[in-house]
N, C-alpha and C positions, 0 to 999 in steps of 0.2 A: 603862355606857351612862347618859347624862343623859337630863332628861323629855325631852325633844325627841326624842331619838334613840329613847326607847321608844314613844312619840305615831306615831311616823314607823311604826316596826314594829308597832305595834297592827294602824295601817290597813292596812298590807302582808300582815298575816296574814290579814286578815278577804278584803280582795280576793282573796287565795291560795285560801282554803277556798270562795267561790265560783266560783272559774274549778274548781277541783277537783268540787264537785259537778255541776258547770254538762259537767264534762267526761266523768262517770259516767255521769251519765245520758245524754251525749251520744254514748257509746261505740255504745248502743244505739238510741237514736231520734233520732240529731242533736241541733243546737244552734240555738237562735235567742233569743240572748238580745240580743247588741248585734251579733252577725253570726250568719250561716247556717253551717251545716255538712252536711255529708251523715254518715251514723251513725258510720263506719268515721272518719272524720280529726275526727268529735266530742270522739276522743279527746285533742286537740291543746290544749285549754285544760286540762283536768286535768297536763299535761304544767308546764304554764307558771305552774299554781299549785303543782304540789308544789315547780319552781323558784324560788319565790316562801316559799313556808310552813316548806320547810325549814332552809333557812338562819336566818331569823330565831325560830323552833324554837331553832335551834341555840348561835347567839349570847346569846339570851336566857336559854338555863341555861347559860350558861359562867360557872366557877367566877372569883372575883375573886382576881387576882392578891396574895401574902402581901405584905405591908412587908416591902421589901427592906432589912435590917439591914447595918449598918457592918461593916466586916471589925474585927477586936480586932485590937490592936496589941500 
């Protein structure tokens, strides 16, 4: 991943972690942060940050591929 590409996932993760907490606590008392929710479908932005946090989690510890060496002749 180049800066850019990690710039890109910083901010992805950071919005993740808030649609996630935004979604916890909305499981139980709803949501009104840029929209409403009633308690019970609160839970639909936690949904859509762990789709967001994971991935970029995930790519960001992946291991760097080894230099691919010449075959010997």
């Amino acid at each position: 991943m180049n800066v850019f590409d990690k710039i890109c996932a910083l901010f992805a993760f950071v919005m993740g972690i808030i649609l996630l907490v935004a979604g916890v606590f909305g499981f139980f008392a709803g949501v009104r942060v840029w929209f409403t929710l009633p308690p019970i479908l609160g839970l639909l932005p936690a949904l859509a940050g762990w789709g967001i946090v994971r991935p970029v989690y995930l790519v960001w510890n992946m291991n760097k591929p080894d230099a691919v060496s010449s075959p010997e002749l």
